[in-house]
C-alpha positions as CSV (number, residue, x, y, z in Angstrom):
1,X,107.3,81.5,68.3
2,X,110.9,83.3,69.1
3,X,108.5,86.3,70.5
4,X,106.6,84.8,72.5
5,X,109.6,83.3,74.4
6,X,111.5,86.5,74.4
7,X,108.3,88.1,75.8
8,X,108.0,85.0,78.5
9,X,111.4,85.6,79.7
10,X,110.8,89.3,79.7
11,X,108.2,88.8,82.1
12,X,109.9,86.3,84.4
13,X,112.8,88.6,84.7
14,X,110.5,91.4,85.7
15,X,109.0,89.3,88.0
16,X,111.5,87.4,89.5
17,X,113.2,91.1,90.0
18,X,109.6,92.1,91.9
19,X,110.1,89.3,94.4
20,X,113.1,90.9,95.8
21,X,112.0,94.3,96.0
22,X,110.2,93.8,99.6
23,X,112.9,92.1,101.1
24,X,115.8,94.4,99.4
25,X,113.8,97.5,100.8
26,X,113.2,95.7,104.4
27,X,117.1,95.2,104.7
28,X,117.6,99.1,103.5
29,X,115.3,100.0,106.3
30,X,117.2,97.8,108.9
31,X,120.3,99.4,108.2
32,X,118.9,103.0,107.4
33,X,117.2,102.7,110.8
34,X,120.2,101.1,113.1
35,X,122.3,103.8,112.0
36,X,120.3,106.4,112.9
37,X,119.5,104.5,116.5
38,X,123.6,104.5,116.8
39,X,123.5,108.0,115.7
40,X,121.0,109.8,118.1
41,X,121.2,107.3,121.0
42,X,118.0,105.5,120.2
43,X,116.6,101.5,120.0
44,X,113.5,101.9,118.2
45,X,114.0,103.7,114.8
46,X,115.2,100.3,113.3
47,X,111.2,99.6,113.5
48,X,110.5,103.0,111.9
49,X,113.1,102.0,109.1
50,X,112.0,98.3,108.5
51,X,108.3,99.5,108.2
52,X,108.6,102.2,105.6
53,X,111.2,99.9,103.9
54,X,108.2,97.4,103.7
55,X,105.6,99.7,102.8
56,X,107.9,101.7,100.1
57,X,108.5,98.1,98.8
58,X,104.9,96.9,98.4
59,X,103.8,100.5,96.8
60,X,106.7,99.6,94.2
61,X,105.7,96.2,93.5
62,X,102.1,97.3,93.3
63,X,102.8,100.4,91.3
64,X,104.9,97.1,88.9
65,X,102.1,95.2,89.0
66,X,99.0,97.6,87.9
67,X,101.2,99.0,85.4
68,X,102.1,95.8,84.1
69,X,98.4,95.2,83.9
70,X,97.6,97.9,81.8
71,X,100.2,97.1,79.4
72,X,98.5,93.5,79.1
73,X,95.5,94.7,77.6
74,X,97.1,96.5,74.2
């Protein structure tokens, strides 16, 4: 029984850690993109960073995910 509970909480920690990838990488990409707005004079590339920061952070949680779900299987 201990492995099964050392596995559960293995799992939950890998998941509770994917649930703040997306936000963690939205942030990045809000900061990443104001400074660059500050540094060439702009007001939009905060939008350009927030949306890569989103889509790197979904590609990492599903590139998690379907890995996880090979594992599963063995």
């Amino acid at each position: 029984m201990p492995a099964r509970k050392d596995s559960m909480m293995g799992a939950v920690a890998r998941y509770s850690g994917m649930a703040f990838t997306v936000p963690a990488s939205v942030v990045a990409g809000y900061f990443i993109g104001g400074w660059l707005d500050s540094r060439f004079g702009t007001h939009s590339l905060y939008v350009v960073g927030v949306v890569l920061g989103a889509a790197g952070g979904l590609a990492q949680v599903v590139r998690q995910l379907t890995q996880d779900s090979g594992d599963g299987g063995s």
